[in-house]
DSSP file (Angstrom, degrees, kcal/mol; ACC not computed):
  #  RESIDUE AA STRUCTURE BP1 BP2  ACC     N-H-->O    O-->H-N    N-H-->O    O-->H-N    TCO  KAPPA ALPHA  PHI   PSI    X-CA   Y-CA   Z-CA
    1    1 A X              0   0    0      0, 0.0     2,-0.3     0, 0.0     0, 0.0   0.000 360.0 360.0 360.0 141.0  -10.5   62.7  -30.0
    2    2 A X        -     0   0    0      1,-0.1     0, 0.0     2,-0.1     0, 0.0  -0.665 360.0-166.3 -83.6 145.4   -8.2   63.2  -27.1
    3    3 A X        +     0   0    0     -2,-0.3     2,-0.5     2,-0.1    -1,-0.1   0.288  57.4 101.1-113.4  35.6   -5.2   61.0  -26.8
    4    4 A X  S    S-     0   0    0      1,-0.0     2,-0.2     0, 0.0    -2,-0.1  -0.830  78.0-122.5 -84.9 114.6   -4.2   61.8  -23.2
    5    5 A X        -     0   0    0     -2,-0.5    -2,-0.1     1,-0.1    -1,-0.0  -0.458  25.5-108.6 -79.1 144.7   -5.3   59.1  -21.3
    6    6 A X     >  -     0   0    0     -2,-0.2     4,-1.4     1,-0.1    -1,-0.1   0.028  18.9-116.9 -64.6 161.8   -7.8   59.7  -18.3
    7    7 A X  H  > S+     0   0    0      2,-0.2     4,-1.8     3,-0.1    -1,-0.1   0.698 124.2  48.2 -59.3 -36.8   -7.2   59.4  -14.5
    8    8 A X  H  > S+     0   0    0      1,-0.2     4,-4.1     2,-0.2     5,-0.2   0.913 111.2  56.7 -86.3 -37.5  -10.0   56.4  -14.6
    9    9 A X  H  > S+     0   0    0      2,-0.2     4,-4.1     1,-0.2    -2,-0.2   0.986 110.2  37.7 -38.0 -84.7   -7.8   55.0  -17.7
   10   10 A X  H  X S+     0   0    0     -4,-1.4     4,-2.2     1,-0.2    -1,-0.2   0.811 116.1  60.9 -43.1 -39.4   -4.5   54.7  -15.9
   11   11 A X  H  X S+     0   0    0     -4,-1.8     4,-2.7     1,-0.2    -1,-0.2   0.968 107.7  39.8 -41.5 -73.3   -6.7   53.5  -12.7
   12   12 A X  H  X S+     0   0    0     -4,-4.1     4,-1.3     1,-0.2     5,-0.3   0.757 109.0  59.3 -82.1  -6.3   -8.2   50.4  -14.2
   13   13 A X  H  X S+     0   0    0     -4,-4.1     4,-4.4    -5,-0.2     3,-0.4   0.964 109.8  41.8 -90.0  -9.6   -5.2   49.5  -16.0
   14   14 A X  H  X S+     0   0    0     -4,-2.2     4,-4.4     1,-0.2     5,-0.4   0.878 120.2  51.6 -46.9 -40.6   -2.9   49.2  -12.4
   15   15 A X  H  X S+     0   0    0     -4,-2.7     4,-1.0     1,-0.2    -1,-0.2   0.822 106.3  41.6 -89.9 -13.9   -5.9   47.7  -11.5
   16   16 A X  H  < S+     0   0    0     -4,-1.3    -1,-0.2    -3,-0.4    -2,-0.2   0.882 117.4  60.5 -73.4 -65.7   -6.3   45.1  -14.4
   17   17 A X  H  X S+     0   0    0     -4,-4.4     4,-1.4    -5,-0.3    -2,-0.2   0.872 105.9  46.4 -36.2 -59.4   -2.4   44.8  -13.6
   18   18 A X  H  X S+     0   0    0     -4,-4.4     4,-1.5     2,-0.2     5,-0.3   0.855 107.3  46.5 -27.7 -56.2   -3.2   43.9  -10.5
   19   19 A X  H >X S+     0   0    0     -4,-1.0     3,-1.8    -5,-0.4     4,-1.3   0.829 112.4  59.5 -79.2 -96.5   -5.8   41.4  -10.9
   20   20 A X  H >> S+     0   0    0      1,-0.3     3,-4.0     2,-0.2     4,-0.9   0.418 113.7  41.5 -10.5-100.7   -3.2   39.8  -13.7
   21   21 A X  H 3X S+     0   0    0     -4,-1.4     4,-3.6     1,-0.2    -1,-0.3   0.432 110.5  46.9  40.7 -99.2   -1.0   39.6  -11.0
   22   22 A X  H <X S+     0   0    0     -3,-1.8     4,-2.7    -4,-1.5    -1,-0.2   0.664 112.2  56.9 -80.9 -37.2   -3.0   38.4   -8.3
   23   23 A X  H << S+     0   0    0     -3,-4.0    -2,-0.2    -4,-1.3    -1,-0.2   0.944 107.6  47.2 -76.4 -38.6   -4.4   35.6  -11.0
   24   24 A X  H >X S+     0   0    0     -4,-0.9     3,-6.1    -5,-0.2     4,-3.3   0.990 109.6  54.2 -53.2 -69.7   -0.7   34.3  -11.8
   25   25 A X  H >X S+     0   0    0     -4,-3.6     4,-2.8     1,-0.3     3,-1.5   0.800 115.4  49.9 -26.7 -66.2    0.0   34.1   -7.7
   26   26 A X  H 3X S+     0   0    0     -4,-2.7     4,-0.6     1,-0.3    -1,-0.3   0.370 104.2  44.4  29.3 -88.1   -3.0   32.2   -8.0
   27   27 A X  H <> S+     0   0    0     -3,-6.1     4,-0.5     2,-0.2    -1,-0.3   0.315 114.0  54.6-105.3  -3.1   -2.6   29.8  -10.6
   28   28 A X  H <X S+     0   0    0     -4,-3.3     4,-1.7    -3,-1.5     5,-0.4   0.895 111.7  45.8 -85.3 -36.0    1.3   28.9   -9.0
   29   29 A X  H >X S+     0   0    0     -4,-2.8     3,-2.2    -5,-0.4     4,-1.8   0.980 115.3  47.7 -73.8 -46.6   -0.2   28.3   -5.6
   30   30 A X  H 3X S+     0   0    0     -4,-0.6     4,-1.5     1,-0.3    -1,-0.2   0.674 113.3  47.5 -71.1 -19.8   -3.1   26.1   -7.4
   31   31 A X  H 3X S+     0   0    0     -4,-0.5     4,-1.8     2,-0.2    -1,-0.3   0.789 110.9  50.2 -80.0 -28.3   -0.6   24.2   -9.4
   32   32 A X  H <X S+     0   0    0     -3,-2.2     4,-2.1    -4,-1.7     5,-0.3   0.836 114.2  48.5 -94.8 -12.9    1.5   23.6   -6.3
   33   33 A X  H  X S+     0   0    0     -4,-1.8     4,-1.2    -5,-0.4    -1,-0.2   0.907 100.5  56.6 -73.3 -30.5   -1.7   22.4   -4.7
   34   34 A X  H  X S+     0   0    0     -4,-1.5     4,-1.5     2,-0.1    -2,-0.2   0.726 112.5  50.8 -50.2 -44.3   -2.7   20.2   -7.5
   35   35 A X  H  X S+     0   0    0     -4,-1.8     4,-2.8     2,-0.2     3,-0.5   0.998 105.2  50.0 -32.2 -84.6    1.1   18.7   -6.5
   36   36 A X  H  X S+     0   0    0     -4,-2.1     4,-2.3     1,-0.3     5,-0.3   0.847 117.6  48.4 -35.7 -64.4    0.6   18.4   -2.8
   37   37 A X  H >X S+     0   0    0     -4,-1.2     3,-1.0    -5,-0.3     4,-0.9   0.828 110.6  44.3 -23.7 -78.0   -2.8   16.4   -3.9
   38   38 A X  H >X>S+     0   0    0     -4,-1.5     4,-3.1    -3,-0.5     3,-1.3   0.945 116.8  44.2 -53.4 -70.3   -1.6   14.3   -6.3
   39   39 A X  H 3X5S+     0   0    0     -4,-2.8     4,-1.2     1,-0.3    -1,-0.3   0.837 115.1  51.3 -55.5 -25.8    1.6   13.2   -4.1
   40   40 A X  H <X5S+     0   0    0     -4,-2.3     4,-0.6    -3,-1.0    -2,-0.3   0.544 111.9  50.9-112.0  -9.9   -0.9   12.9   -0.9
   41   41 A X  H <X5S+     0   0    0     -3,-1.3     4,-1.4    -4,-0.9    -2,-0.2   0.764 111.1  43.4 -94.2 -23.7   -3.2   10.6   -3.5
   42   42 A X  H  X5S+     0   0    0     -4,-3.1     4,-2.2     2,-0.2    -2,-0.2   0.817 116.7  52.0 -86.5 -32.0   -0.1    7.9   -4.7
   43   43 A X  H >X<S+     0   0    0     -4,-1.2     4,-1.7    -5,-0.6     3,-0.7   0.992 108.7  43.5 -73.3 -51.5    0.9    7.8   -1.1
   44   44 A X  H >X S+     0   0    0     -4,-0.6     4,-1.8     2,-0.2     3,-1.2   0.976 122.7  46.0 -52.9 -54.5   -2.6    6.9    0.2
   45   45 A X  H 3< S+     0   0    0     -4,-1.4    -1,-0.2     1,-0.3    -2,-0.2   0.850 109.4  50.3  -7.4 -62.7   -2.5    4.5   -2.9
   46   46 A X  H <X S+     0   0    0     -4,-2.2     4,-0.6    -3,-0.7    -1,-0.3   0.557 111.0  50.8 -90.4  -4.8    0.8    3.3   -2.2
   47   47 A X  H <X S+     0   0    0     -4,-1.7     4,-2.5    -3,-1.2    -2,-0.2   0.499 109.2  48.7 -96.9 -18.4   -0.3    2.5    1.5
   48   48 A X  H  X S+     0   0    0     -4,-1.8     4,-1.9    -5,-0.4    -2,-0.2   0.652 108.9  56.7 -80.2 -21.1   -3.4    0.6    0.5
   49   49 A X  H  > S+     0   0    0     -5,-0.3     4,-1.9     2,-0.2    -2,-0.2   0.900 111.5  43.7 -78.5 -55.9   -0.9   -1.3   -1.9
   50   50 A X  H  X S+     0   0    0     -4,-0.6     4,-2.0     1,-0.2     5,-0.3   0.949 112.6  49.8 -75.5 -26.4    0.9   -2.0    1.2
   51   51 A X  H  X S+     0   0    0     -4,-2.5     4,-2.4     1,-0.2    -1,-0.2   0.981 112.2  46.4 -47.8 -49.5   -2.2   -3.0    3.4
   52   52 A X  H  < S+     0   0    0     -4,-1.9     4,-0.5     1,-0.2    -1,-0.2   0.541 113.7  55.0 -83.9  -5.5   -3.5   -5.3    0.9
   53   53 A X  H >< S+     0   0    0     -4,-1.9     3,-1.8     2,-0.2     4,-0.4   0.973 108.3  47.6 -43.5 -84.4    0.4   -6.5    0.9
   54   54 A X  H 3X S+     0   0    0     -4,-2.0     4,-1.7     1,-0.4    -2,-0.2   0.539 112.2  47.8 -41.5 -54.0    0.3   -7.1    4.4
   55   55 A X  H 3X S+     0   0    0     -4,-2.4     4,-1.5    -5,-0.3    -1,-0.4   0.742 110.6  55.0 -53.2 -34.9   -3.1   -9.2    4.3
   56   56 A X  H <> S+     0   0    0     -3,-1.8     4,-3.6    -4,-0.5    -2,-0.2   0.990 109.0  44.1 -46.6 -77.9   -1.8  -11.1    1.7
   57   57 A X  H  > S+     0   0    0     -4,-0.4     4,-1.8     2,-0.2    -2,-0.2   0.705 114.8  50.0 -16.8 -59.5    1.0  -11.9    3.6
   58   58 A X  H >X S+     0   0    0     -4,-1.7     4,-2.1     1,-0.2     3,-1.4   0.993 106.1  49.9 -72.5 -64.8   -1.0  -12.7    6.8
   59   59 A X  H 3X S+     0   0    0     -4,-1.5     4,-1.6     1,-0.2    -2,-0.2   0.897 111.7  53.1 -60.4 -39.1   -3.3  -14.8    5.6
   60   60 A X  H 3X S+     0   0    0     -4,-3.6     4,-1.6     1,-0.2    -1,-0.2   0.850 116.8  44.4 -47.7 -27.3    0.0  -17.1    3.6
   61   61 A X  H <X S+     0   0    0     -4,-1.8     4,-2.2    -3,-1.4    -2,-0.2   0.965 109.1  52.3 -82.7 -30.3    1.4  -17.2    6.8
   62   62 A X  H  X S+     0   0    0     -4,-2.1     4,-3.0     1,-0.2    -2,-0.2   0.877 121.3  38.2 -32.6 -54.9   -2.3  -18.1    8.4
   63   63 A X  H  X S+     0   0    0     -4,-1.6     4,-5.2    -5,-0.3     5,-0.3   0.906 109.5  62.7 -66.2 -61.3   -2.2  -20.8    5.9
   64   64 A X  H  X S+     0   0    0     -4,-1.6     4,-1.2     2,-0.2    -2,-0.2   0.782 108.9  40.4 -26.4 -58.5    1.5  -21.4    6.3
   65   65 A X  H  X S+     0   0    0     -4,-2.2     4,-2.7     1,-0.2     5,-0.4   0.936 104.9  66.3 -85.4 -51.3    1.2  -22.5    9.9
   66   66 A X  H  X S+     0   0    0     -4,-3.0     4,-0.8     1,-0.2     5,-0.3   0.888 106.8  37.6 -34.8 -47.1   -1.7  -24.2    9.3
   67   67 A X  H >X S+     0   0    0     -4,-5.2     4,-2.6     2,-0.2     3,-1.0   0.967 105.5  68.8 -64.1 -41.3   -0.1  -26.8    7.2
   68   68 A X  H 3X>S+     0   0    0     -4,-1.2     4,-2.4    -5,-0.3     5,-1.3   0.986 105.2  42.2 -55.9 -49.0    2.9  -26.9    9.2
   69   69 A X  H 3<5S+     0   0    0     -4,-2.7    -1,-0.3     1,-0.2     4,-0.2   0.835 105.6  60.1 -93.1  10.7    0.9  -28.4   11.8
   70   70 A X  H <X5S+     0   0    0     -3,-1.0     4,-0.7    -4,-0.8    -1,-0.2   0.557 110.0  49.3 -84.0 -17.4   -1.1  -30.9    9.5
   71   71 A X  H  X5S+     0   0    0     -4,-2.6     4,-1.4    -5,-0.3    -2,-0.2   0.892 102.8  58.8-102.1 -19.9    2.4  -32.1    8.8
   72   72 A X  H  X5S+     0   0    0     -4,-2.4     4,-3.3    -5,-0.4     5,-0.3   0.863 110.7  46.9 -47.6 -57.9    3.5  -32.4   12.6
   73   73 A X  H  ><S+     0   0    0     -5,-1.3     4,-2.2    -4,-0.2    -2,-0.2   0.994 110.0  45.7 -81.3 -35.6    0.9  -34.6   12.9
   74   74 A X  H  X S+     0   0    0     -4,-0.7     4,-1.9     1,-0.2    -2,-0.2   0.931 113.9  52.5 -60.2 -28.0    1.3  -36.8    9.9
   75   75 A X  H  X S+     0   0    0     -4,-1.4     4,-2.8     2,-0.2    -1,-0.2   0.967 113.1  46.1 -68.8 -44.1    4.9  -36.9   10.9
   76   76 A X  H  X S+     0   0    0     -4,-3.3     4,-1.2     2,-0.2     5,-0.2   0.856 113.3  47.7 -43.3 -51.3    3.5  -38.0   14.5
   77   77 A X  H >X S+     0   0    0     -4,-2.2     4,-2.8    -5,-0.3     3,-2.3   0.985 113.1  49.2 -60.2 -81.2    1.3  -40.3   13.0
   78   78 A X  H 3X S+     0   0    0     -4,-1.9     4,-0.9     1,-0.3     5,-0.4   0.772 111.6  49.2 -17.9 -75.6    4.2  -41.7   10.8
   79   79 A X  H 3< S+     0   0    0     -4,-2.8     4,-0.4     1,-0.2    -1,-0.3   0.598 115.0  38.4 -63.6 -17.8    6.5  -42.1   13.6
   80   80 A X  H <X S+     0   0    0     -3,-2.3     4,-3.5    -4,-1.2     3,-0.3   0.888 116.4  54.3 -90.2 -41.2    4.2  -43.9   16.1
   81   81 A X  H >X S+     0   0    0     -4,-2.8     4,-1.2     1,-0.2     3,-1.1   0.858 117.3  45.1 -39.9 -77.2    2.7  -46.1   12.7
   82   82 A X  H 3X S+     0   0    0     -4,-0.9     4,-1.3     1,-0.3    -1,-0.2   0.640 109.2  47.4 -66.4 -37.9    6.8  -46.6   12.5
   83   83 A X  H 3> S+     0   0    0     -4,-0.4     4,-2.0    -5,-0.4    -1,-0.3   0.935 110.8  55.9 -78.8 -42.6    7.3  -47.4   16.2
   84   84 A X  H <X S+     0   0    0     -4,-3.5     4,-2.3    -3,-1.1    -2,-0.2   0.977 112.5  41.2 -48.9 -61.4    4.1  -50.1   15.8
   85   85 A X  H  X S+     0   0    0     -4,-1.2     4,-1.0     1,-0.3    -3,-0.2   0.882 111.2  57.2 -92.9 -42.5    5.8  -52.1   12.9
   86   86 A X  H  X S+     0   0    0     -4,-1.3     4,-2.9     2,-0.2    -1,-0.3   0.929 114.8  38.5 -44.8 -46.1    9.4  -51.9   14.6
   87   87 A X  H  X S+     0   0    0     -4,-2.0     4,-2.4     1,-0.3    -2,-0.2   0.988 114.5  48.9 -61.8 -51.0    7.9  -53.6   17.6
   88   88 A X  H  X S+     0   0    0     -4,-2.3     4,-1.4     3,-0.2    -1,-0.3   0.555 111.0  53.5 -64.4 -15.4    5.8  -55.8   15.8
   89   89 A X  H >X S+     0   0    0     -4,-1.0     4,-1.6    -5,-0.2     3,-1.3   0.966 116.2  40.4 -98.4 -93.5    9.4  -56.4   13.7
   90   90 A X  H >X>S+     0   0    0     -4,-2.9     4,-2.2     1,-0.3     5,-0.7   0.801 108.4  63.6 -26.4 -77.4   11.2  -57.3   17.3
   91   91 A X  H >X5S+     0   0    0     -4,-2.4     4,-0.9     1,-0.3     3,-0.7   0.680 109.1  35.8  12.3 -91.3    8.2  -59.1   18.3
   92   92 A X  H <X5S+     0   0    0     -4,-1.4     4,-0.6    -3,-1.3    -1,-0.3   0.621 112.0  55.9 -85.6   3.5    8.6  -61.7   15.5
   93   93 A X  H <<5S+     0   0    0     -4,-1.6    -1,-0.3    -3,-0.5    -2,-0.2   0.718 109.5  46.3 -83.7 -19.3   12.3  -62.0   15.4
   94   94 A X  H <<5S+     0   0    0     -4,-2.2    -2,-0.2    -3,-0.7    -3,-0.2   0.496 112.5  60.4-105.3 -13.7   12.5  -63.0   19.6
   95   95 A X  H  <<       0   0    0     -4,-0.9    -2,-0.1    -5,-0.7    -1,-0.1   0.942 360.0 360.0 -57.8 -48.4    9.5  -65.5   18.5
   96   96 A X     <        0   0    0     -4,-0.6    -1,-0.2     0, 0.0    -2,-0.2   0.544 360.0 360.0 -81.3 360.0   11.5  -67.4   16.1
């Protein structure tokens, strides 16, 4: 057996080097693309966290205001109920 390696030898291992290579380049750009991914999936995440915040939010203030003006009018209510029994209060004190 000869042990001088062949033309076609030396050939396909540059070319195996190569393809090694070319398969690392590869697997760094697919790792930093698996990154990009990942960070562009917790932000879409972390913006859906903040819609369903925001709706949250709106609808307690929805809510908010709503009471606030069920208690404007009971306050209303109170105060004219309050204004009635004061008169009615005068009323019988300029009787007597």
């Amino acid at each position: 057996m000869n042990n001088a390696r062949s033309p076609d030898h030396d050939t396909l291992v540059l070319a195996l080097s190569r393809f090694d290579g070319a398969m690392t380049r590869v697997e760094g750009l697919a790792a930093k693309l698996v990154d990009r991914v990942e960070r562009a999936e917790n932000a879409i995440g972390d913006s859906a966290d903040a819609d369903l915040d925001r709706a949250r939010l709106a609808e307690a203030l929805d809510h908010a205001k709503s009471r606030e003006a069920d208690l404007q009018m009971a306050a209303q209510e109170a105060a004219a109920a309050l204004d009635m029994a004061i008169d009615d209060l005068r009323t019988l004190v300029t009787e007597e």
